[in-house]
VEXVEX-47688 format. One record per residue: residue number from 1; x, y, z of N, C-alpha, C in turn. Coordinates in nm, 3 decimals. Example, Ala and Ser with C-alpha at 12.3 -4.5 7.8 and 13.67 -1.06 7.14 Angstrom:
<nodes>
{1 {1.319 -0.569 0.780} {1.230 -0.450 0.780} {1.320 -0.330 0.780}};
{2 {1.285 -0.225 0.708} {1.367 -0.106 0.714} {1.290 0.003 0.787}};
</nodes>
This chain:
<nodes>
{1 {10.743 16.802 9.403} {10.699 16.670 9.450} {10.693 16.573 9.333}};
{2 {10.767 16.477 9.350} {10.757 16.414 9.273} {10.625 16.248 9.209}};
{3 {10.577 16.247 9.097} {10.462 16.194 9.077} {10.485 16.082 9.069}};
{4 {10.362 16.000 9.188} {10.401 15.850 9.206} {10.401 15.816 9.049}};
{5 {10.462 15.705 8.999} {10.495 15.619 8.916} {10.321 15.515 8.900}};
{6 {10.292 15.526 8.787} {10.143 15.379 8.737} {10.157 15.291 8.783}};
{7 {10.040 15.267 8.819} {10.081 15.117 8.899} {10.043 14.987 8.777}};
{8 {10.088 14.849 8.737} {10.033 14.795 8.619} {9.852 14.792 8.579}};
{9 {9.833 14.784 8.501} {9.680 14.744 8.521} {9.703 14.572 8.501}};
{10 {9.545 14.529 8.567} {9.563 14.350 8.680} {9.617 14.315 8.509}};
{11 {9.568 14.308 8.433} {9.587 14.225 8.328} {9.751 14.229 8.287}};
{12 {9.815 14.333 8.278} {9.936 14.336 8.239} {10.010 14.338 8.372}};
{13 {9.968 14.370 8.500} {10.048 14.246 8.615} {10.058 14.117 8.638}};
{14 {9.952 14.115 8.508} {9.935 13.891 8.517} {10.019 13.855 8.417}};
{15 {10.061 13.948 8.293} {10.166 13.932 8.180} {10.272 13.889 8.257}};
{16 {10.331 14.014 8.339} {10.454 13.990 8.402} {10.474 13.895 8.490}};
{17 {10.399 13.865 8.534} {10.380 13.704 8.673} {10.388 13.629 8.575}};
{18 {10.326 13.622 8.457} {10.352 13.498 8.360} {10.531 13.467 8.304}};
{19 {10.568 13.613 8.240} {10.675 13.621 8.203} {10.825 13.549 8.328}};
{20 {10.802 13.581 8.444} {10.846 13.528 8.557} {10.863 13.360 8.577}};
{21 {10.779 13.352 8.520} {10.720 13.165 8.507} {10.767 13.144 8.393}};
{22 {10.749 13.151 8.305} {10.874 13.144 8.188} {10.994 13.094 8.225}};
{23 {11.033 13.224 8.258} {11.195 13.230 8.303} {11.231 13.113 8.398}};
{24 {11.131 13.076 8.499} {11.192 12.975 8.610} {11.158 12.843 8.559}};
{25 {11.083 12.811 8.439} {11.055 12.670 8.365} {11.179 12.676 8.287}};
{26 {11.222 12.800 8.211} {11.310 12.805 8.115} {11.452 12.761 8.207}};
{27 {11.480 12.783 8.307} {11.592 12.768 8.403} {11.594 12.652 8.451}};
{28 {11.498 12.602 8.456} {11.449 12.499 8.553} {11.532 12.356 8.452}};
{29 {11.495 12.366 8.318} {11.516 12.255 8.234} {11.590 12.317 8.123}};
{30 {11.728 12.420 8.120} {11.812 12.472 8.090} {11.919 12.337 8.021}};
{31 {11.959 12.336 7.937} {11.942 12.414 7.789} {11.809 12.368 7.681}};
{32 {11.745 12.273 7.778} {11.661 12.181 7.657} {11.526 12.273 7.662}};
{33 {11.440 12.344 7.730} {11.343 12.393 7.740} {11.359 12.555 7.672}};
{34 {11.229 12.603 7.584} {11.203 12.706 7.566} {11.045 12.719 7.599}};
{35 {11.028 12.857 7.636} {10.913 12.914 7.683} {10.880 12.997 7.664}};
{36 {10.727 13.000 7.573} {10.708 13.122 7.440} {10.580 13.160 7.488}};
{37 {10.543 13.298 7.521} {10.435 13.362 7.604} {10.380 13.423 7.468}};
{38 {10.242 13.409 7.427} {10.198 13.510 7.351} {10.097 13.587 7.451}};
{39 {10.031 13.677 7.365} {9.978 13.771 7.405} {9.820 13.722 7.364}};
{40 {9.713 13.706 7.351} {9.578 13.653 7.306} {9.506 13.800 7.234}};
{41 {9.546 13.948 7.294} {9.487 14.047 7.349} {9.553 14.083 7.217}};
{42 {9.705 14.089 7.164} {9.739 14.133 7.037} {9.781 14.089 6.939}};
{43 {9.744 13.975 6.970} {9.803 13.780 6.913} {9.898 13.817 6.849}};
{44 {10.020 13.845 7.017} {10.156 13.891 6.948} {10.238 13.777 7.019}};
{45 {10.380 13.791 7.014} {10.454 13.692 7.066} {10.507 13.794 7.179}};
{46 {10.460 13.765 7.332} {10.517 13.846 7.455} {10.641 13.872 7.508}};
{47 {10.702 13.719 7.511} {10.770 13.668 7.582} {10.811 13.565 7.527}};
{48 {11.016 13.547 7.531} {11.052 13.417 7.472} {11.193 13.411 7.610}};
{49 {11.168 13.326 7.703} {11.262 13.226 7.782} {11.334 13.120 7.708}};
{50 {11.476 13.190 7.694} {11.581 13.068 7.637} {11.514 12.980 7.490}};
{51 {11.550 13.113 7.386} {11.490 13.083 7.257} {11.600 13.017 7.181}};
{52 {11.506 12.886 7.150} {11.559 12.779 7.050} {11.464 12.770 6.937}};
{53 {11.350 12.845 6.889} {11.264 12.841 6.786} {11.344 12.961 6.669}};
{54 {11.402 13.023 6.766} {11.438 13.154 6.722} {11.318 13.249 6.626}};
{55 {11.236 13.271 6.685} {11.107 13.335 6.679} {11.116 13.447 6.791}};
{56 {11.100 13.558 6.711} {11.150 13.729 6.793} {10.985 13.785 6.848}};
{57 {11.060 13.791 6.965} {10.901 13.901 7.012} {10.861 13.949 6.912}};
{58 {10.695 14.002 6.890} {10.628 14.048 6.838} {10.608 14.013 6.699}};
{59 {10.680 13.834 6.713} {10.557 13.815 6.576} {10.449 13.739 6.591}};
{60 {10.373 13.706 6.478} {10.246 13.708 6.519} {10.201 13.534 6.578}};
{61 {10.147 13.550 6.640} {10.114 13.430 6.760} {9.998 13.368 6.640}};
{62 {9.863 13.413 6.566} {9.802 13.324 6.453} {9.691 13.231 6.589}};
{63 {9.654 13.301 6.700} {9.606 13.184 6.782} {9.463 13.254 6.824}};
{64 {9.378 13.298 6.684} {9.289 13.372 6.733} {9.187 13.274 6.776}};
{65 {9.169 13.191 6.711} {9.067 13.057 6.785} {9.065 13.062 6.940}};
{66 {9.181 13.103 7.024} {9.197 13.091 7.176} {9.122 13.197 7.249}};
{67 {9.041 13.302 7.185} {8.965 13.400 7.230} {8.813 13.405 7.226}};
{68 {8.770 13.292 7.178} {8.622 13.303 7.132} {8.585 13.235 7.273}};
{69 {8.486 13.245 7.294} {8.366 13.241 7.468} {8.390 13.081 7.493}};
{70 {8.370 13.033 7.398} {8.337 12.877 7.408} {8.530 12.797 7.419}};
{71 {8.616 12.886 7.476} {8.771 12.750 7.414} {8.743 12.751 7.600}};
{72 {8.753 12.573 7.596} {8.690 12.559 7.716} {8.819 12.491 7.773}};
{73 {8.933 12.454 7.700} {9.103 12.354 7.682} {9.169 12.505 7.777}};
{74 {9.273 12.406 7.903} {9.321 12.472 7.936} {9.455 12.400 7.910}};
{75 {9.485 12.261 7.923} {9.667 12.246 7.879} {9.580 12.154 7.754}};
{76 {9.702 12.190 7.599} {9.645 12.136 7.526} {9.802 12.060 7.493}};
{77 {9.805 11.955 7.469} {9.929 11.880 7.446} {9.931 11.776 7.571}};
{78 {10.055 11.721 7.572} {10.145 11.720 7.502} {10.154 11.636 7.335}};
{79 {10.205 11.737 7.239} {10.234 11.734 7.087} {10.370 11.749 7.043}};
{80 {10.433 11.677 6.954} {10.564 11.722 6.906} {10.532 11.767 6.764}};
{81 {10.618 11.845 6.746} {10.679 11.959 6.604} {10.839 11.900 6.569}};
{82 {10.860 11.959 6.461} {11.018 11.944 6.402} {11.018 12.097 6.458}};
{83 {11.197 12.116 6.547} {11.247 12.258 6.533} {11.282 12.238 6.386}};
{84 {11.352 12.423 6.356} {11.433 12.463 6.281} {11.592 12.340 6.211}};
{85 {11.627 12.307 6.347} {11.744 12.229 6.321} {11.735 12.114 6.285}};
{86 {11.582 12.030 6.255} {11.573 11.949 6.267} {11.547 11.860 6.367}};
{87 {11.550 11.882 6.486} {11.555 11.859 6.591} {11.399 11.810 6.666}};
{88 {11.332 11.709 6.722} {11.232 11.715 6.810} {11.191 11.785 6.940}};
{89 {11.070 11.875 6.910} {11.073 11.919 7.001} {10.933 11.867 7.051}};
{90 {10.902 11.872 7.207} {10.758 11.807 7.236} {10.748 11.928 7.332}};
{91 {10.605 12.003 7.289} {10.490 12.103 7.348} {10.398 12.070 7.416}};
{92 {10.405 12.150 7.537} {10.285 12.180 7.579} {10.189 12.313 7.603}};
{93 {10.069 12.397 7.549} {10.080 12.507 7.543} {9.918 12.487 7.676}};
{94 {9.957 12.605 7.774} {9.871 12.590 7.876} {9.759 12.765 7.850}};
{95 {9.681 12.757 7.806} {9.602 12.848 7.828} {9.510 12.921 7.982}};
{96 {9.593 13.112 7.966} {9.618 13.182 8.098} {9.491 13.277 8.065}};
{97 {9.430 13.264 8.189} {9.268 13.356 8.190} {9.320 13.450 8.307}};
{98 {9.249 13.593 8.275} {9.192 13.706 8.311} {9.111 13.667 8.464}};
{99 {9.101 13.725 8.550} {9.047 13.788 8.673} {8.872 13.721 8.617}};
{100 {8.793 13.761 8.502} {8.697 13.748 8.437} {8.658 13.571 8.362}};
{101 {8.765 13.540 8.417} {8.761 13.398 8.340} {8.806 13.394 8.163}};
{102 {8.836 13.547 8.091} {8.865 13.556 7.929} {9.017 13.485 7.926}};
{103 {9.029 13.429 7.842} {9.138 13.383 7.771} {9.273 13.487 7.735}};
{104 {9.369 13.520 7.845} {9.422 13.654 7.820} {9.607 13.590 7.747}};
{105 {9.651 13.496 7.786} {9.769 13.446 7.678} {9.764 13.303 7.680}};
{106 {9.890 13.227 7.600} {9.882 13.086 7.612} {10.041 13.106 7.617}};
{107 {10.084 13.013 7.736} {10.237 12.943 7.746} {10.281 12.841 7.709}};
{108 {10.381 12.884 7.608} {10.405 12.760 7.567} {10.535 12.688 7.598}};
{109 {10.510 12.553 7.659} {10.671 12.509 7.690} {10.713 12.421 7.567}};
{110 {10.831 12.404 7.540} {10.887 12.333 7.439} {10.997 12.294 7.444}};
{111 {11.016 12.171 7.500} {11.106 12.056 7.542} {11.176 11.982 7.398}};
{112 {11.319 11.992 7.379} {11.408 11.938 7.270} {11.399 11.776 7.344}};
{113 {11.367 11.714 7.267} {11.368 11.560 7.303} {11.472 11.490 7.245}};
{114 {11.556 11.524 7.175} {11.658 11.511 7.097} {11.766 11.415 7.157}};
{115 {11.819 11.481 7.251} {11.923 11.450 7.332} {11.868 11.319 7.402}};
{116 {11.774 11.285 7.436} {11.702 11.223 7.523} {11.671 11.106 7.431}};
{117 {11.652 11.145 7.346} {11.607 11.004 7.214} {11.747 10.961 7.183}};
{118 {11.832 11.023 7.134} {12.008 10.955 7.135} {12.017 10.901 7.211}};
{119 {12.044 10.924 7.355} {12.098 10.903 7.452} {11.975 10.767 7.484}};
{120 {11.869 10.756 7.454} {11.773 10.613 7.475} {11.854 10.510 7.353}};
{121 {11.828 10.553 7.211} {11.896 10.470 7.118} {12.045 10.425 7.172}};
{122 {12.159 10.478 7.219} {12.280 10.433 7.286} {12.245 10.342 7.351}};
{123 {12.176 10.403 7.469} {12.156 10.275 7.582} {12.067 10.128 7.510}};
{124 {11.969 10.136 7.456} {11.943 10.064 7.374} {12.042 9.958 7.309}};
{125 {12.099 9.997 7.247} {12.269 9.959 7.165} {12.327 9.864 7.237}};
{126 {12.330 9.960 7.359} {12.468 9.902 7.473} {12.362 9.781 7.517}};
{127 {12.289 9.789 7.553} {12.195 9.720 7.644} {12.142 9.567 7.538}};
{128 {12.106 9.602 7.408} {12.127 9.459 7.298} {12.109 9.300 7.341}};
{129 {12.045 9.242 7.326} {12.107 9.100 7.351} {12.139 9.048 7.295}};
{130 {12.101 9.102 7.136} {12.142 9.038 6.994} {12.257 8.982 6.973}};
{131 {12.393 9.028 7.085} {12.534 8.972 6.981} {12.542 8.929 7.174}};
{132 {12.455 8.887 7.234} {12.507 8.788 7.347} {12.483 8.617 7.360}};
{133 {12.600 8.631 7.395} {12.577 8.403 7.347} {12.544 8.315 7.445}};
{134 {12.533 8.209 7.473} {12.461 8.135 7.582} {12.599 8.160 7.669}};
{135 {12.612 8.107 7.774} {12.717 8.104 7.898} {12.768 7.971 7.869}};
{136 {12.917 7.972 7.828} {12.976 7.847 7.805} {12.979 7.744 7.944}};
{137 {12.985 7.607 7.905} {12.937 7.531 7.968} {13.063 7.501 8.069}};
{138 {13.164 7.546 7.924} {13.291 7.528 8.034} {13.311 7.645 8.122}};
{139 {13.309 7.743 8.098} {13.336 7.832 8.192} {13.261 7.776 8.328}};
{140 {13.092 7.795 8.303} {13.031 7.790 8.413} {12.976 7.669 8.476}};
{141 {13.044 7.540 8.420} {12.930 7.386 8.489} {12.960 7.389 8.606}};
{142 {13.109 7.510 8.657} {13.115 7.482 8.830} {13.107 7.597 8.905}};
{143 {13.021 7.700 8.817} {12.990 7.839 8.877} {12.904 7.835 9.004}};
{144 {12.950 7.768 9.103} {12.899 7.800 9.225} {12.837 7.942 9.314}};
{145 {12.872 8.036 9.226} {12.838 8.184 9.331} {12.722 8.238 9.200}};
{146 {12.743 8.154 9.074} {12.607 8.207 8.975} {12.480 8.157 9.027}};
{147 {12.524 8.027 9.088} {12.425 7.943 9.099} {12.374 7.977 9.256}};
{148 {12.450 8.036 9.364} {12.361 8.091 9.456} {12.311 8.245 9.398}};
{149 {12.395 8.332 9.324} {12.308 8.463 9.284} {12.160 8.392 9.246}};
{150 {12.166 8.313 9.163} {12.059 8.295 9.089} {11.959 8.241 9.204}};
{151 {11.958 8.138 9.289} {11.860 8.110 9.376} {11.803 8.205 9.446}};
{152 {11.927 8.280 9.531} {11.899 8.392 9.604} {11.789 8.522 9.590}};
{153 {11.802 8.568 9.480} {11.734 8.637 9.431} {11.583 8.602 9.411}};
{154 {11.566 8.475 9.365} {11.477 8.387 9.320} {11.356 8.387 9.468}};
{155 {11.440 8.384 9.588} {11.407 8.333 9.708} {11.338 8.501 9.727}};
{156 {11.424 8.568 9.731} {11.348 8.715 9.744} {11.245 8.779 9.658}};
{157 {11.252 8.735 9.538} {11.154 8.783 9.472} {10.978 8.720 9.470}};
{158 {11.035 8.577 9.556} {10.914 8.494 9.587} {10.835 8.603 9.702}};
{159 {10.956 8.570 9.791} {10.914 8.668 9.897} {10.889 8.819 9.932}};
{160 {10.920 8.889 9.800} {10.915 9.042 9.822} {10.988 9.076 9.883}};
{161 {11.131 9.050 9.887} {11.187 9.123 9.955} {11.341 9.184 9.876}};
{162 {11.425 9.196 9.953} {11.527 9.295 9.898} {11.649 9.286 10.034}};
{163 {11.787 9.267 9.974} {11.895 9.202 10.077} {11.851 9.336 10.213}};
{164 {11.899 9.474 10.128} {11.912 9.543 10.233} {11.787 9.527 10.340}};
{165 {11.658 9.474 10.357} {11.579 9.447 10.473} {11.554 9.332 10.526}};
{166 {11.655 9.280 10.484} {11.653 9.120 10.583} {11.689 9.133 10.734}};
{167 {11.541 9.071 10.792} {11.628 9.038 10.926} {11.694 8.920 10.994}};
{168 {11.719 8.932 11.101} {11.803 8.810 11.129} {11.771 8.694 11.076}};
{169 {11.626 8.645 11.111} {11.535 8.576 11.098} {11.548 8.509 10.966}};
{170 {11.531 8.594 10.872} {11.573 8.589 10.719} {11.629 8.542 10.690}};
{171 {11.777 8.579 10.714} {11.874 8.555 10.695} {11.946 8.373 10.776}};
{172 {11.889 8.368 10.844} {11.900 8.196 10.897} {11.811 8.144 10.802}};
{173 {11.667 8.187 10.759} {11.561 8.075 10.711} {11.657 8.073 10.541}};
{174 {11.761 8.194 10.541} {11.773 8.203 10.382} {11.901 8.090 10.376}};
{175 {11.976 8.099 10.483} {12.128 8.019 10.483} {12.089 7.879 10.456}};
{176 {11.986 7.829 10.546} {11.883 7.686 10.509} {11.834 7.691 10.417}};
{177 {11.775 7.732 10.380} {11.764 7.727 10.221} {11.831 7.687 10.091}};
{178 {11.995 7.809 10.112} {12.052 7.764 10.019} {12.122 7.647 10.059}};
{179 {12.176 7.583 10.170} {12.229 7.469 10.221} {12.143 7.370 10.193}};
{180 {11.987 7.339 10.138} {11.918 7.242 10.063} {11.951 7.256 9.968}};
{181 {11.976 7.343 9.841} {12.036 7.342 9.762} {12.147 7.334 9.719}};
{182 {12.208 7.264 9.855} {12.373 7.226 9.772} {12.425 7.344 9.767}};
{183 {12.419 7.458 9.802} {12.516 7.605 9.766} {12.662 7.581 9.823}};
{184 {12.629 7.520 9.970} {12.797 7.512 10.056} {12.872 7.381 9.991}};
{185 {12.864 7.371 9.919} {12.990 7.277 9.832} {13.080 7.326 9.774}};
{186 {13.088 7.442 9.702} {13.143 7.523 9.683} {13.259 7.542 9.762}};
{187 {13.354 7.544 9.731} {13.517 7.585 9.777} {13.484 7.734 9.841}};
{188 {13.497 7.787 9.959} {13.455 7.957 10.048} {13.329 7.989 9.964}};
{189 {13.219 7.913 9.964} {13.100 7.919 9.945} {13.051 7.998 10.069}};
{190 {13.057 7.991 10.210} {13.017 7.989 10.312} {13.127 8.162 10.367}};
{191 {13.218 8.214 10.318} {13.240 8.331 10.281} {13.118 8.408 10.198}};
{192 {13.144 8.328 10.081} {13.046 8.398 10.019} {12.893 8.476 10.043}};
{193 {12.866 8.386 10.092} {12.727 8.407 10.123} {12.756 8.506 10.246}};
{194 {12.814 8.453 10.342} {12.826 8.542 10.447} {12.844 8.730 10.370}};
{195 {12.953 8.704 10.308} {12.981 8.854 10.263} {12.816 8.925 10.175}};
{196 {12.723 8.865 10.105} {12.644 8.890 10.047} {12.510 8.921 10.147}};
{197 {12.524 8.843 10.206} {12.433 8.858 10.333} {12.468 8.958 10.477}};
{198 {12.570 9.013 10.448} {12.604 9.083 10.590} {12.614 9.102 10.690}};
{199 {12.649 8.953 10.746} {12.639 8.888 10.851} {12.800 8.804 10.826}};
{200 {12.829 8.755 10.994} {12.951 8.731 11.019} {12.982 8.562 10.953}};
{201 {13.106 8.506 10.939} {13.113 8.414 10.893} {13.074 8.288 10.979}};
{202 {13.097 8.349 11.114} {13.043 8.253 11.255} {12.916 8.245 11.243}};
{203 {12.852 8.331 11.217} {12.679 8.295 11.256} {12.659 8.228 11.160}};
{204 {12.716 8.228 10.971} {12.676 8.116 10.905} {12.690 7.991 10.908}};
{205 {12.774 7.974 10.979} {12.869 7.812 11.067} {12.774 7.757 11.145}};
{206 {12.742 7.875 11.270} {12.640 7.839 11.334} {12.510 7.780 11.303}};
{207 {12.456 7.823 11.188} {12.333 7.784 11.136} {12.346 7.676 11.030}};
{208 {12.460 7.642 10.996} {12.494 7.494 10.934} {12.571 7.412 11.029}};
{209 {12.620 7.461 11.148} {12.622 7.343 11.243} {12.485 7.326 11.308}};
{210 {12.356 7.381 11.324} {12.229 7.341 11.365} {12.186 7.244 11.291}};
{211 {12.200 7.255 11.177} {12.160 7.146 11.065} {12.221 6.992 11.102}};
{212 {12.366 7.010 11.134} {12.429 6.907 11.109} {12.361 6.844 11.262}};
{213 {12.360 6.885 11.328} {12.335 6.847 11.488} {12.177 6.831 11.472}};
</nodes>
């Protein structure tokens, strides 16, 4: 007959539920995340999910402060470190209690911010206003469709609103609107708007022949 197999004891079934959680943070935010489990119990290193510290199980974790009665911190961060490569990394280490309420490991996540800070400085770059010049006068003294973008918007933002929820209603009080402002002078001004507004070119006719009548 063969002898059932140990079953874990709770504390080292809570290791492995931890180690599990690791793995699905470490997956979760794949390649930029690592997730470093120590141990409190042998202030060893448990567990490493998708290692970028390159720090090997079982060295020493140094986190004996996290065991005394009084560590009352359960997420302590978020903090950034320099990796190895130079690289930013930003931590958060969440301290994991025992059945008893004791302090039994701390998880640590550790997010490369790296990529994320380039990729802000680029957009940054691109985004610049520094080398943009006023709008020539010639190009635009007869920019008729700048000059309804620009009202238009103006009109919605008074009002809180946004094209895609205009209703009909709207959309007549908005056509009057820009028709006080001179918008339909414009050479297929009255296209225009129609196409921006999403509504037919007849119903904008319609609501500037009400005017005229």
């Amino acid at each position: 007959m063969t002898a059932p197999e140990p079953s874990l004891a709770p504390n080292d079934a809570a290791m492995d539920n931890y180690r599990a959680i690791a793995d699905a943070i470490a997956t979760l935010f794949f390649p930029h995340a690592e997730v470093v489990l120590h141990d409190l119990r042998t202030q060893k290193v448990d567990y490493i999910a998708n290692n970028l510290s390159k720090r090997d199980i079982g060295d020493d974790s140094a986190l004996e402060d996290m065991l005394g009665d009084d560590t009352g911190e359960r997420n302590i961060g978020p903090y950034e470190k320099l990796n190895w490569d130079g690289q930013k990394i930003r931590s958060l280490s969440t301290v994991l209690r025992d059945g008893q309420g004791q302090p039994l490991a701390v998880l640590c996540i550790n997010l490369n911010i790296s990529l994320f800070e380039n990729a802000k400085a680029a957009l940054d770059l691109f985004l610049s206003p520094s080398k943009l010049i006023p709008q020539p006068d010639s190009l635009f003294r007869d920019d008729w469709q700048e000059r309804i973008n620009t009202f238009l918007h103006s009109w919605l933002r008074e009002r809180q609103l946004s094209l895609n929820v205009l209703t009909r209603d709207h959309k007549r009080e908005l056509v009057l609107a820009l028709h006080a402002e001179g918008a339909f002078k414009g050479k297929s001004a009255s296209n225009y708007v129609a196409n921006v507004l999403n509504m037919g070119r007849a119903t904008v006719y319609k609501h500037l022949k009400e005017l005229k009548g």
